[in-house]
Residue frames as qw, qx, qy, qz and C-alpha x, y, z in Angstrom:
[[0.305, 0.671, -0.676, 0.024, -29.96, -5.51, -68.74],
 [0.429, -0.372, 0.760, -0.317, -30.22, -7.85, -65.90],
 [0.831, 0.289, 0.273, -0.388, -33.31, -9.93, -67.72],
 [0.637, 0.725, -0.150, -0.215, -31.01, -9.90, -71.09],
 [0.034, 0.525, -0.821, 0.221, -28.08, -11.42, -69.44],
 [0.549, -0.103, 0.797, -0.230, -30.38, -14.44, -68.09],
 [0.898, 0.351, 0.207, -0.165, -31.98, -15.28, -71.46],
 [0.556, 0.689, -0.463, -0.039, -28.64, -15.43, -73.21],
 [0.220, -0.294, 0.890, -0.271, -27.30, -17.69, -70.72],
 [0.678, 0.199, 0.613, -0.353, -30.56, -20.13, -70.91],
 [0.862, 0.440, 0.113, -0.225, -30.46, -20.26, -74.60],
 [0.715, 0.458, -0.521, -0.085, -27.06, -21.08, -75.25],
 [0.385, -0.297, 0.802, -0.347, -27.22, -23.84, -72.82],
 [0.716, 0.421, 0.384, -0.404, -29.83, -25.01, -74.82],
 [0.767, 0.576, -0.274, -0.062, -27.70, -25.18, -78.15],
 [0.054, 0.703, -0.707, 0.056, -25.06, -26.51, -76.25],
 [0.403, -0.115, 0.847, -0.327, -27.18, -29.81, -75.54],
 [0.710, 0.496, 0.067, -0.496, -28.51, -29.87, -79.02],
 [0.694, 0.386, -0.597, -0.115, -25.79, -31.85, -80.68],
 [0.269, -0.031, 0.938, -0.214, -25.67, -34.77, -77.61],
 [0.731, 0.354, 0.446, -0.375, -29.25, -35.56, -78.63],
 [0.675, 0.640, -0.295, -0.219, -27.81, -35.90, -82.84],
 [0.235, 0.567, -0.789, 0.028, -24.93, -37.90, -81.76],
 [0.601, -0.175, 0.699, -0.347, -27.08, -40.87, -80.05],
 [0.356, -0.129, 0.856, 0.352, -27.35, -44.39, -81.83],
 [0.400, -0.070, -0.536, -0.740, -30.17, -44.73, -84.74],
 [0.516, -0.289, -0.805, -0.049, -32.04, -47.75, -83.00],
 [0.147, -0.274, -0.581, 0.752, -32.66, -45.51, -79.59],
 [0.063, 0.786, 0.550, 0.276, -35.81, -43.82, -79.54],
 [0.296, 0.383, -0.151, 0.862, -35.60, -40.28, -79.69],
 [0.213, -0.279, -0.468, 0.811, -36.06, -37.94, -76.67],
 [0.133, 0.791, 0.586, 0.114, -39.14, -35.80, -76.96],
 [0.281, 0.293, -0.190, 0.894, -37.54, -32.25, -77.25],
 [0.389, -0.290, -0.400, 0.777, -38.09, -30.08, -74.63],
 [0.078, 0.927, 0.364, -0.035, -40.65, -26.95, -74.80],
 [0.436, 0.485, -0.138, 0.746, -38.94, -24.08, -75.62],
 [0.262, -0.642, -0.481, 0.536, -38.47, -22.15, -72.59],
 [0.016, -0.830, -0.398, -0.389, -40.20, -19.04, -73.21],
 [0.531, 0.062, -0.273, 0.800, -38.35, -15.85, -71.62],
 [0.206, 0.861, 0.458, 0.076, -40.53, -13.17, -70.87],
 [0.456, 0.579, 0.149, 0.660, -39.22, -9.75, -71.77],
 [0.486, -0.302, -0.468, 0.673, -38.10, -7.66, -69.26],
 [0.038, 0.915, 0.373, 0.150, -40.12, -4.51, -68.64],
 [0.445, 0.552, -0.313, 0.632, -38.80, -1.40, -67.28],
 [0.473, -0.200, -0.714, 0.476, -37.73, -0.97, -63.95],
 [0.032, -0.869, -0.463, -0.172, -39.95, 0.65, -61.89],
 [0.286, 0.723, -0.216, 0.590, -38.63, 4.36, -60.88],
 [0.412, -0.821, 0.215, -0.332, -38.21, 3.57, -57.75],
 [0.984, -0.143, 0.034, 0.099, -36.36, 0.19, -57.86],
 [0.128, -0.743, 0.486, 0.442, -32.27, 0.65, -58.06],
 [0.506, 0.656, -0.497, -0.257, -30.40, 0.02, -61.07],
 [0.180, 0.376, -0.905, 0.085, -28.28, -2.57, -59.44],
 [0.774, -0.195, -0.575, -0.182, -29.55, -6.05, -58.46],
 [0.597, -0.538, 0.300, -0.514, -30.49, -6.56, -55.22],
 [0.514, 0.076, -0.846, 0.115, -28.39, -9.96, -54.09],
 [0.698, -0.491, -0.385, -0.351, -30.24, -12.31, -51.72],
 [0.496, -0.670, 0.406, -0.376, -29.21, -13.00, -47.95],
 [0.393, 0.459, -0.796, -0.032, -26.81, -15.29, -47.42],
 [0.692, -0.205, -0.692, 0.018, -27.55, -18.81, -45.86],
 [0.666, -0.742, -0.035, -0.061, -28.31, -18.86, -41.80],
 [0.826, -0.376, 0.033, 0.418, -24.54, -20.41, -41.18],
 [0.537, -0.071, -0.037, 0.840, -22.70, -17.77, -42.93],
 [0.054, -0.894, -0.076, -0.439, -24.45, -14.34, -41.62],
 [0.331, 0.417, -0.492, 0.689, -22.13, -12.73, -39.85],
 [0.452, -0.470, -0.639, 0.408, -22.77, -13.02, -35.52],
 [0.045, -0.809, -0.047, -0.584, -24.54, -10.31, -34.61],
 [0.415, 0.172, -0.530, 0.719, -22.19, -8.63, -32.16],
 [0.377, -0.701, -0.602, 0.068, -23.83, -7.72, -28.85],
 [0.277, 0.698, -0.301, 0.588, -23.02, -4.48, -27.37],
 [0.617, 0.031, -0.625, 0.477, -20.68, -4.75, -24.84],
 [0.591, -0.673, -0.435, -0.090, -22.11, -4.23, -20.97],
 [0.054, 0.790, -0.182, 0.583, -20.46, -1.44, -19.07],
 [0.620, -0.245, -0.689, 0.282, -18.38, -3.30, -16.25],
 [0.310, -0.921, -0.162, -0.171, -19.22, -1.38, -12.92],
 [0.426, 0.542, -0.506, 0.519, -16.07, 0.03, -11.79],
 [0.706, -0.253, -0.541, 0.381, -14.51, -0.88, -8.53],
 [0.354, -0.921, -0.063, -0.147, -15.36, 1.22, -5.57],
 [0.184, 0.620, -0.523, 0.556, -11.85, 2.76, -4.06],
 [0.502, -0.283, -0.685, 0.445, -11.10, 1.39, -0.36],
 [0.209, -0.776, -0.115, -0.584, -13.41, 3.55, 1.47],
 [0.705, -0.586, -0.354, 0.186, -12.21, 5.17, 4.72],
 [0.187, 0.880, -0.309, 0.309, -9.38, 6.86, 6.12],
 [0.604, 0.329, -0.675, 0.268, -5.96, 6.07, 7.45],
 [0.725, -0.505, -0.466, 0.041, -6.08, 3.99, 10.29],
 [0.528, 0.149, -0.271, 0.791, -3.00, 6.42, 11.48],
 [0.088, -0.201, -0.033, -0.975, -4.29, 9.47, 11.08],
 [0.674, -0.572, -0.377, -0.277, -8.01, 7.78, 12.97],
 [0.752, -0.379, -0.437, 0.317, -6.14, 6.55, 15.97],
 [0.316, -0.142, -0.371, 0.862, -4.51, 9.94, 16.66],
 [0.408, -0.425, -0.238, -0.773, -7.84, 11.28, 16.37],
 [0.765, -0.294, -0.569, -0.067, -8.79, 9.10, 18.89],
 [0.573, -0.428, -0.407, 0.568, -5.92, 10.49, 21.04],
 [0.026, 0.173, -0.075, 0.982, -6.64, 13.66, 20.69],
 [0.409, -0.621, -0.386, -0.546, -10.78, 13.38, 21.24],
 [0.786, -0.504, -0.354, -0.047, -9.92, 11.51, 24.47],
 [0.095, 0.885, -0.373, 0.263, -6.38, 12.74, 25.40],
 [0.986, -0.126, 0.071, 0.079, -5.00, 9.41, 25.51],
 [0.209, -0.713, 0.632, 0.219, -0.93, 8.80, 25.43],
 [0.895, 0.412, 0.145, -0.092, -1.03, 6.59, 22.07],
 [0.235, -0.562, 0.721, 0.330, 1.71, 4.35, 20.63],
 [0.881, 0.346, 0.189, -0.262, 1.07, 2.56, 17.24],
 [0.837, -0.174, 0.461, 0.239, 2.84, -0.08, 15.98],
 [0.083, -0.537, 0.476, 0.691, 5.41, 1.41, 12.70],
 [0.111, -0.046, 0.908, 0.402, 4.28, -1.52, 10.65],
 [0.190, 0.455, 0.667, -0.559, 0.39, -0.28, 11.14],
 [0.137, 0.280, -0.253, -0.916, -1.18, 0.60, 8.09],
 [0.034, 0.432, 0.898, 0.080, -4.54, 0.04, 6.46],
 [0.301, -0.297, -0.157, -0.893, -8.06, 2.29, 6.01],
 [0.130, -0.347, -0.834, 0.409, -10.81, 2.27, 8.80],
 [0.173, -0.763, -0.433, -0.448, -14.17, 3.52, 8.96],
 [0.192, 0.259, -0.516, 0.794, -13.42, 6.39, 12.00],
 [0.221, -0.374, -0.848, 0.304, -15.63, 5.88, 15.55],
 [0.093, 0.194, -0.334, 0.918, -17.53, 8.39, 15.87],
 [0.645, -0.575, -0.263, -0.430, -20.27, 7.14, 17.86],
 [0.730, -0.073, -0.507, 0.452, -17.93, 5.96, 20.23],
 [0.494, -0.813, -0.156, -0.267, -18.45, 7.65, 23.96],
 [0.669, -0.634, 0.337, 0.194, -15.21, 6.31, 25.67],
 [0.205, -0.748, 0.618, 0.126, -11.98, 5.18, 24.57],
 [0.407, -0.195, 0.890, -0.060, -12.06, 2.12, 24.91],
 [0.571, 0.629, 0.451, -0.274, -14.99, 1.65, 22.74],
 [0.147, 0.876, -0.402, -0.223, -12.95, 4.14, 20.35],
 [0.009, -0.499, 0.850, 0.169, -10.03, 1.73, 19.99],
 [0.572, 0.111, 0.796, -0.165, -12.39, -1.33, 19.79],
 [0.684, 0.699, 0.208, -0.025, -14.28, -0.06, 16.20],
 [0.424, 0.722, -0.462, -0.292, -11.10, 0.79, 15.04],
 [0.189, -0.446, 0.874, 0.035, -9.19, -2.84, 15.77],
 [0.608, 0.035, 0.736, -0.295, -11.90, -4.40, 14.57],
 [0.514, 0.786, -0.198, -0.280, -11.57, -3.18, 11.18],
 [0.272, 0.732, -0.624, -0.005, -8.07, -4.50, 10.96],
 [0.935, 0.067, -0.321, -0.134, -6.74, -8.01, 11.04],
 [0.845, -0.128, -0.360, 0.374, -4.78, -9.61, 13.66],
 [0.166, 0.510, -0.017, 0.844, -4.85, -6.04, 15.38],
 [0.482, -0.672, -0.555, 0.088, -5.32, -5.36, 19.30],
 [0.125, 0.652, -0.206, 0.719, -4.21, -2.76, 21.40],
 [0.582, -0.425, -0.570, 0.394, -3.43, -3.06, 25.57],
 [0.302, -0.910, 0.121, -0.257, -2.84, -0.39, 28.36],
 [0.586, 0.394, -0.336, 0.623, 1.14, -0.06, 29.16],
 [0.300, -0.944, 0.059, -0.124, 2.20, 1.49, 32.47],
 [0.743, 0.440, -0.333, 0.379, 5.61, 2.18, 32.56],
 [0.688, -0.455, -0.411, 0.388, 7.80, 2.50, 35.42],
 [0.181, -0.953, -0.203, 0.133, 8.23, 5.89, 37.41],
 [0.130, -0.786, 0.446, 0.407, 12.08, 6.38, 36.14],
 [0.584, 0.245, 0.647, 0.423, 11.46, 4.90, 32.96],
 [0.246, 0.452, -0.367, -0.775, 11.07, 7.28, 29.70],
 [0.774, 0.505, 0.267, -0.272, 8.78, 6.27, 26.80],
 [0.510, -0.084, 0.684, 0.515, 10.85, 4.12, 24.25],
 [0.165, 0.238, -0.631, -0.720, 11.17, 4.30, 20.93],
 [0.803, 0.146, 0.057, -0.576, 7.21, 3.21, 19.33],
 [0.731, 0.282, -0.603, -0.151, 9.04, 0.01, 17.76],
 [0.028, 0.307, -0.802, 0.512, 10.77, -0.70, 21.27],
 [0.386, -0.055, 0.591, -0.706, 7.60, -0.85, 23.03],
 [0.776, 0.130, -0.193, -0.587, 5.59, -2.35, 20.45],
 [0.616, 0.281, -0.736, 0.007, 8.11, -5.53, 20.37],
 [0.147, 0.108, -0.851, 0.492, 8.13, -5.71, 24.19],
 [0.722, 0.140, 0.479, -0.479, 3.97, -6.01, 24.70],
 [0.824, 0.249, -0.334, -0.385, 4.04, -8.25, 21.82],
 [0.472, 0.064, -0.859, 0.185, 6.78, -10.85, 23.33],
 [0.167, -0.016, 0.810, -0.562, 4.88, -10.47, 26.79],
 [0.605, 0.195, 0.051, -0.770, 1.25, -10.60, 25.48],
 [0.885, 0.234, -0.289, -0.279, 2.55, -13.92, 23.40],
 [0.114, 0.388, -0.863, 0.302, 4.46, -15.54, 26.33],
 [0.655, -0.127, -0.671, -0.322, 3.00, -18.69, 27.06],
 [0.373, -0.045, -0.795, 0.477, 4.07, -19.01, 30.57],
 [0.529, -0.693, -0.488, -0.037, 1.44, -18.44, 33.02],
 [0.225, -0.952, 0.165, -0.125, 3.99, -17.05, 35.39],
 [0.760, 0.089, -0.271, 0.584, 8.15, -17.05, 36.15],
 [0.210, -0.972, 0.101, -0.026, 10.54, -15.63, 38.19],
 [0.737, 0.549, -0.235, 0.317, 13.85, -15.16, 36.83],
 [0.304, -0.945, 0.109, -0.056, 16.57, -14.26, 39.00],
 [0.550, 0.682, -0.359, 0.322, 20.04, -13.10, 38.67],
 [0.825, -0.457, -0.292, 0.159, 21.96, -14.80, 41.86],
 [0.624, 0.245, 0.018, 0.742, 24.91, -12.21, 41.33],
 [0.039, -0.428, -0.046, -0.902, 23.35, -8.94, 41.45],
 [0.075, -0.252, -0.848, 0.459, 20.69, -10.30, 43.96],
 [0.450, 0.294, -0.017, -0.843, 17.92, -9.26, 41.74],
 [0.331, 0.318, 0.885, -0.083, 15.00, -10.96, 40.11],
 [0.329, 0.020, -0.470, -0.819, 12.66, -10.42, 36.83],
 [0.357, 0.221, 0.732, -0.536, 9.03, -11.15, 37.89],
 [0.244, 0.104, -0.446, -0.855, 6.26, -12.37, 35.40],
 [0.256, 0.206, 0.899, -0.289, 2.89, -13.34, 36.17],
 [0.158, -0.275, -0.706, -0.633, 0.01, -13.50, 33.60],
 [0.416, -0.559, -0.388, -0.603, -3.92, -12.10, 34.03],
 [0.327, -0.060, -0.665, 0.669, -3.58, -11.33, 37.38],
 [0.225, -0.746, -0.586, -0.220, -7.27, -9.87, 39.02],
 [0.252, 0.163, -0.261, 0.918, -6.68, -6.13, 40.32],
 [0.160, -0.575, -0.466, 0.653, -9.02, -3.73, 41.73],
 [0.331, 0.818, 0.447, 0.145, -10.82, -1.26, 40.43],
 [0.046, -0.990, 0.126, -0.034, -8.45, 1.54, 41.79],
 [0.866, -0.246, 0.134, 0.413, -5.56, -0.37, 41.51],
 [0.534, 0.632, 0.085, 0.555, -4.00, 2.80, 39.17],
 [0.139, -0.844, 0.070, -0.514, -3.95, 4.98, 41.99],
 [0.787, -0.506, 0.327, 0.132, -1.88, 2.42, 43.88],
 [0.894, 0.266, 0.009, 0.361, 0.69, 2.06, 41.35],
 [0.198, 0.686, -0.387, 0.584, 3.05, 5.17, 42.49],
 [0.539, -0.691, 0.371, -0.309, 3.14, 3.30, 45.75],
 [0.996, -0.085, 0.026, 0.023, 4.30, 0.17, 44.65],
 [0.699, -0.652, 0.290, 0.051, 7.93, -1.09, 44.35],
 [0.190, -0.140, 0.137, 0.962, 9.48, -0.04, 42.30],
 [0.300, 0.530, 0.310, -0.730, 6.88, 2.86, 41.58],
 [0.315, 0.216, 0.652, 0.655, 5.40, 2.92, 38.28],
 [0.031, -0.046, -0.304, -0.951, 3.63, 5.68, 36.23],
 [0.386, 0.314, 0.619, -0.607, -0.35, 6.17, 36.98],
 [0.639, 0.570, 0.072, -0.511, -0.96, 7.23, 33.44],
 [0.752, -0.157, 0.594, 0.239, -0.96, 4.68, 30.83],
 [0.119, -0.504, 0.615, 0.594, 0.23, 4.02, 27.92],
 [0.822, 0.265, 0.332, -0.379, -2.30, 2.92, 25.08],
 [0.203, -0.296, 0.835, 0.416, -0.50, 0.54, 22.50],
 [0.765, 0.394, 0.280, -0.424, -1.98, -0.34, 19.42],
 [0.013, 0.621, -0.706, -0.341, -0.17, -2.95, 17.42],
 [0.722, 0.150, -0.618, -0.274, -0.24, -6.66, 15.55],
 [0.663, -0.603, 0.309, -0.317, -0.75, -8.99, 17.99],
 [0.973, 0.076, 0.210, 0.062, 0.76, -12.17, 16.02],
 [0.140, -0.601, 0.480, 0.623, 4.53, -11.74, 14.27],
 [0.341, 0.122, 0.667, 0.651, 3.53, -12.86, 11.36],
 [0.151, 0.893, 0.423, -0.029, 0.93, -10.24, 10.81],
 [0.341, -0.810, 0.280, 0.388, 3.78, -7.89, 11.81],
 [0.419, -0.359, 0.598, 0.581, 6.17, -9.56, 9.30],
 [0.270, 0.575, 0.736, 0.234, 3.52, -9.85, 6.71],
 [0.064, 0.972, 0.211, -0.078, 2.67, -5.96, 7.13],
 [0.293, -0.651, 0.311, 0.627, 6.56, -5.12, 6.99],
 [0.477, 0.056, 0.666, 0.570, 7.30, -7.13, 3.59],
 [0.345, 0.632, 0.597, 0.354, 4.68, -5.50, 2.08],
 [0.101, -0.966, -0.102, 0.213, 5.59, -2.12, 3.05],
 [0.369, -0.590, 0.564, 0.445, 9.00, -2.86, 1.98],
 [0.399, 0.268, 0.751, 0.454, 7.88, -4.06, -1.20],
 [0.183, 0.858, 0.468, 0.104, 5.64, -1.26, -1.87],
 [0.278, 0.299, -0.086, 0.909, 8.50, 1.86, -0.62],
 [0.479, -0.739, -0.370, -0.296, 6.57, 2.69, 1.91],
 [0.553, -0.262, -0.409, 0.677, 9.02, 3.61, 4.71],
 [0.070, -0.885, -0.391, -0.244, 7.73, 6.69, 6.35],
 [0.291, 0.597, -0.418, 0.620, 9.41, 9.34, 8.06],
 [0.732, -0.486, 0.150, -0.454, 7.70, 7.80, 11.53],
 [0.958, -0.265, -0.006, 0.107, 9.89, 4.87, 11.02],
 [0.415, 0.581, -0.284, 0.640, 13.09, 6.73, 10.50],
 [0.143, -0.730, 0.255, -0.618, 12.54, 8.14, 13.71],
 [0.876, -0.457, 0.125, -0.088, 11.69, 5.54, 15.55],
 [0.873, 0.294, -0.181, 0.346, 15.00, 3.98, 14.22],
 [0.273, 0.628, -0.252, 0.684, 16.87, 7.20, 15.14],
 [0.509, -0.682, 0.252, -0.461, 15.46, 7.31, 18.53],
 [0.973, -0.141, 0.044, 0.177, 16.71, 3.46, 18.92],
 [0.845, 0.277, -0.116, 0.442, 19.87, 4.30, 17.98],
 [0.025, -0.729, 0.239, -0.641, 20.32, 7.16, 20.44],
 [0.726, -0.608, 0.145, -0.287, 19.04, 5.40, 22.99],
 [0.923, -0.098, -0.001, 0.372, 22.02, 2.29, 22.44],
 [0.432, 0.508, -0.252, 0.701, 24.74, 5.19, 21.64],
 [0.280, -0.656, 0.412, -0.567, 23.95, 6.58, 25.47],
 [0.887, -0.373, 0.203, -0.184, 24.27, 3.18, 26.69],
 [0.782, 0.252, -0.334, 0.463, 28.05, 2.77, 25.34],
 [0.688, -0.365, 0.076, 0.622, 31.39, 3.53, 27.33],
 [0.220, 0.881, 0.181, -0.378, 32.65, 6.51, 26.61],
 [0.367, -0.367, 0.760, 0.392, 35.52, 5.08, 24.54],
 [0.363, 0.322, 0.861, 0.153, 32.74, 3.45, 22.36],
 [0.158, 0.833, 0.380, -0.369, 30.99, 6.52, 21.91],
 [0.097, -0.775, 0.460, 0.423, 34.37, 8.16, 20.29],
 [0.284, -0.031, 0.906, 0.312, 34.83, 4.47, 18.00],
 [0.344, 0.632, 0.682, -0.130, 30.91, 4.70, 16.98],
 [0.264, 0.874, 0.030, -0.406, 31.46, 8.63, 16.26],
 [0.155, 0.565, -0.692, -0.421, 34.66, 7.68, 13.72],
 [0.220, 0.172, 0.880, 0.385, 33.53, 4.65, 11.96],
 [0.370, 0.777, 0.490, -0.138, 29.89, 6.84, 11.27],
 [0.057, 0.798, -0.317, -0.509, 32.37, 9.57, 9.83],
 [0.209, -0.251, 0.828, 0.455, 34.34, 6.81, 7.95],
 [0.321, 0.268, 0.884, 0.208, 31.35, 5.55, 6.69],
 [0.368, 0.836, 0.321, -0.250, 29.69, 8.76, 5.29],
 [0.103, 0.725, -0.437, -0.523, 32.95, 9.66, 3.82],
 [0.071, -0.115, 0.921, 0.365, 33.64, 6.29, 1.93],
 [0.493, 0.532, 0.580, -0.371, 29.47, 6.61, 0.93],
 [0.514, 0.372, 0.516, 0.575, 28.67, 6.57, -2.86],
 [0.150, -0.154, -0.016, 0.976, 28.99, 10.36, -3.76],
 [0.362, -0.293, -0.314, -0.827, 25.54, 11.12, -5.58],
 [0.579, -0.595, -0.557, -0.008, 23.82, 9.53, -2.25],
 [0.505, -0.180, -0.383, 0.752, 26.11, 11.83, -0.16],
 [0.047, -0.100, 0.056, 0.992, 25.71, 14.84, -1.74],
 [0.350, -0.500, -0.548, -0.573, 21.78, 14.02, -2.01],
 [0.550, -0.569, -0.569, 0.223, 21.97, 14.09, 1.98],
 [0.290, -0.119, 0.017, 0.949, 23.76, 17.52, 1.92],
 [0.157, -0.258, -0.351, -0.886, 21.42, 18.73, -0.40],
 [0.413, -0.750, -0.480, -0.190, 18.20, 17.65, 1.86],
 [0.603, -0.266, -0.406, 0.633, 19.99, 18.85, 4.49],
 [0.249, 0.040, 0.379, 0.890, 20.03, 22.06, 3.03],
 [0.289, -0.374, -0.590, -0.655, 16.73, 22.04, 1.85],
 [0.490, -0.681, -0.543, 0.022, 15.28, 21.32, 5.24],
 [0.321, -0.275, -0.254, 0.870, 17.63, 24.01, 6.96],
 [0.056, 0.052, 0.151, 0.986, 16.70, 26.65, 4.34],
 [0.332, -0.566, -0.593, -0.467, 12.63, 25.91, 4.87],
 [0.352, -0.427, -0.645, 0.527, 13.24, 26.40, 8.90],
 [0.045, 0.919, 0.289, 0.265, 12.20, 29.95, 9.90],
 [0.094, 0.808, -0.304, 0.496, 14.19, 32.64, 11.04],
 [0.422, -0.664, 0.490, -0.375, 13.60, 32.21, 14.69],
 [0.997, 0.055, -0.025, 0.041, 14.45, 28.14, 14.03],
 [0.708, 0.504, -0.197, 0.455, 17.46, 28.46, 11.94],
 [0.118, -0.845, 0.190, -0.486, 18.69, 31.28, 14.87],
 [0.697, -0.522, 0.342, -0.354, 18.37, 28.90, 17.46],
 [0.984, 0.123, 0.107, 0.071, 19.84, 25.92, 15.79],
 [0.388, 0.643, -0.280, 0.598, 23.14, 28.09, 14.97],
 [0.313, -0.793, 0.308, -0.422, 23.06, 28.97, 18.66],
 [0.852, -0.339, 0.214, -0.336, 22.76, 25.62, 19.93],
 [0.957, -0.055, 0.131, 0.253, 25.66, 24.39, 18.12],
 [0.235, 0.820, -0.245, 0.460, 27.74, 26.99, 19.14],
 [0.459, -0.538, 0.525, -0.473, 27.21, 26.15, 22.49],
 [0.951, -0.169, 0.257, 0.020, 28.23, 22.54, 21.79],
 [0.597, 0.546, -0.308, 0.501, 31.04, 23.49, 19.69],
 [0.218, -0.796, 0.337, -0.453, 31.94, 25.18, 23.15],
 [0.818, -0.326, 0.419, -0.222, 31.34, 22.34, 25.81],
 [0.992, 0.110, 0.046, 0.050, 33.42, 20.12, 23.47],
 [0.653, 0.560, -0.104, 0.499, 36.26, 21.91, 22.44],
 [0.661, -0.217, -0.206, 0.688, 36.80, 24.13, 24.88],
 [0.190, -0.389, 0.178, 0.883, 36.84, 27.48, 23.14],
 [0.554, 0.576, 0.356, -0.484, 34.55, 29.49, 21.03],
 [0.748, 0.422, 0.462, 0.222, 33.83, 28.15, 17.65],
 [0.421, -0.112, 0.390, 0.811, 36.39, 29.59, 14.85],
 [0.284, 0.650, 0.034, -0.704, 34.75, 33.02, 12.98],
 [0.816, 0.278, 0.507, 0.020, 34.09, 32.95, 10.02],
 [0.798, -0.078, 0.153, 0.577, 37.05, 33.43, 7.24],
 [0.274, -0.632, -0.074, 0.721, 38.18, 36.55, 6.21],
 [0.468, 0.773, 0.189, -0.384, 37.08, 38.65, 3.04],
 [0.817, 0.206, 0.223, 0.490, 39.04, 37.76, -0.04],
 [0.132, 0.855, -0.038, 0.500, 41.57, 41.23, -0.56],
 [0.467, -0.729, 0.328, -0.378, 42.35, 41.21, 3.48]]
């Protein structure tokens, strides 16, 4: 069919360019005609060829781009380690160290455990972490351990005080604030500190915190940007705010305890009643001998305040 379709096309081209050659002038010599083109006859196809015509490959510039296949990107390796939190109180527990870490402290560390001493111990982990040191603290002998944020803020302003050394002093009270920078001790100088003046504590206090504030502020924002607030900095908060509510007047104490009342009662209601409801929730997880004691214990402040034992509880509906 295919063959029979190209001679019928070739020959009537051929009679279609037979009457230009009759229509030229008389005085022109004619054109020598043209061989006939000779067609040959199309055999049959062999049995193995297809029926349909087999079209040629298109030009180099329009085959389609051969598509490569696409290289398997290696995936990104997770931050290996573990929390730098949950290391460092390893740390104080291997060694049985009195550890304070800065609230704003977070990050993954490889954990020490070739480490032989302490010190060593706290060294692979701070070195992991940017702008991250950690001192020895000894607090004074009628001092209590602040709140972790307290203490962290007060070695950071003394660690970054520039002065070499001062002595403040208060010309009223005939007292004085002493501050003197890298001072050379003794090797046993710990076992002289419960003799000194005022006494201070033998055992110290290991701090481990940002040494720079803008690391510090830099580690808050992004916790605050991420919802990260833990239930470690709640507390620390809470413990700050206990400590300034025993340092009011009692008058203040009684003003503090009614504007916190005013100010849970005039709180948006579905945040209230979500604080009820943990409330709740955390009561009803306590155990028996918890919950027992916690009922007792604020019986016996319902006493010491009021006066008189706490009011029963109301009376069966019917009676």
């Amino acid at each position: 069919m295919f063959w029979r379709t190209v001679a019928a096309v070739i020959a009537l081209s051929v009679s279609a360019v037979m009457p230009l050659w009759a229509q030229q002038e008389p005085g022109e010599p004619m054109p020598p005609p043209e061989p006939p083109v000779e067609v040959p006859e199309p055999g049959p196809p062999p049995p193995d060829m297809p029926s349909e015509p087999v079209m040629p490959p298109p030009p180099p510039d329009l085959q389609p781009p051969v598509v490569q296949p696409q290289r398997q990107q290696p995936r990104q390796s997770r931050q290996t380690g573990s929390d730098v939190r949950q290391v460092l109180n390893d740390v104080a527990q291997r060694f049985r160290l009195q550890l304070v870490i800065d609230p704003l402290l977070q990050g993954r560390v490889n954990p020490p455990t070739q480490a032989k001493d302490a010190a060593s111990a706290l060294d692979a982990v701070v070195r992991q972490m940017q702008g991250v040191t950690w001192r020895k603290v000894y607090l004074r002998a009628d001092m209590e351990l602040p709140a972790s944020e307290t203490l962290v803020n007060w070695v950071r302003s003394i660690v970054n005080l520039e002065a070499q050394g001062l002595i403040v002093t208060d010309a009223a009270s005939n007292r004085i604030t002493s501050f003197v920078r890298n001072v050379t001790v003794s090797p046993g100088f710990e076992q002289q500190l419960g003799q000194m003046v005022p006494a201070f504590k033998t055992r110290p206090v290991y701090v481990v915190f940002y040494q720079q504030p803008t690391f510090a502020q830099q580690a808050g924002q992004q916790r605050r940007g991420q919802g990260g607030m833990r239930a470690e900095d709640f507390l620390a908060i809470e413990q700050q705010r206990m400590q300034m509510f025993m340092q009011m007047s009692p008058e203040e104490r009684q003003r503090a305890i009614r504007m916190g009342v005013q100010m849970f009662m005039n709180m948006d209601p579905s945040i209230r009643m979500q604080m009820m409801q943990e409330g709740m929730r955390w009561f009803m997880n306590m155990s028996p001998e918890e919950r027992q004691m916690l009922i007792q214990q604020g019986m016996q402040m319902f006493q010491q305040m009021m006066g008189g034992p706490p009011p029963g509880p109301p009376p069966a509906p019917g009676r």
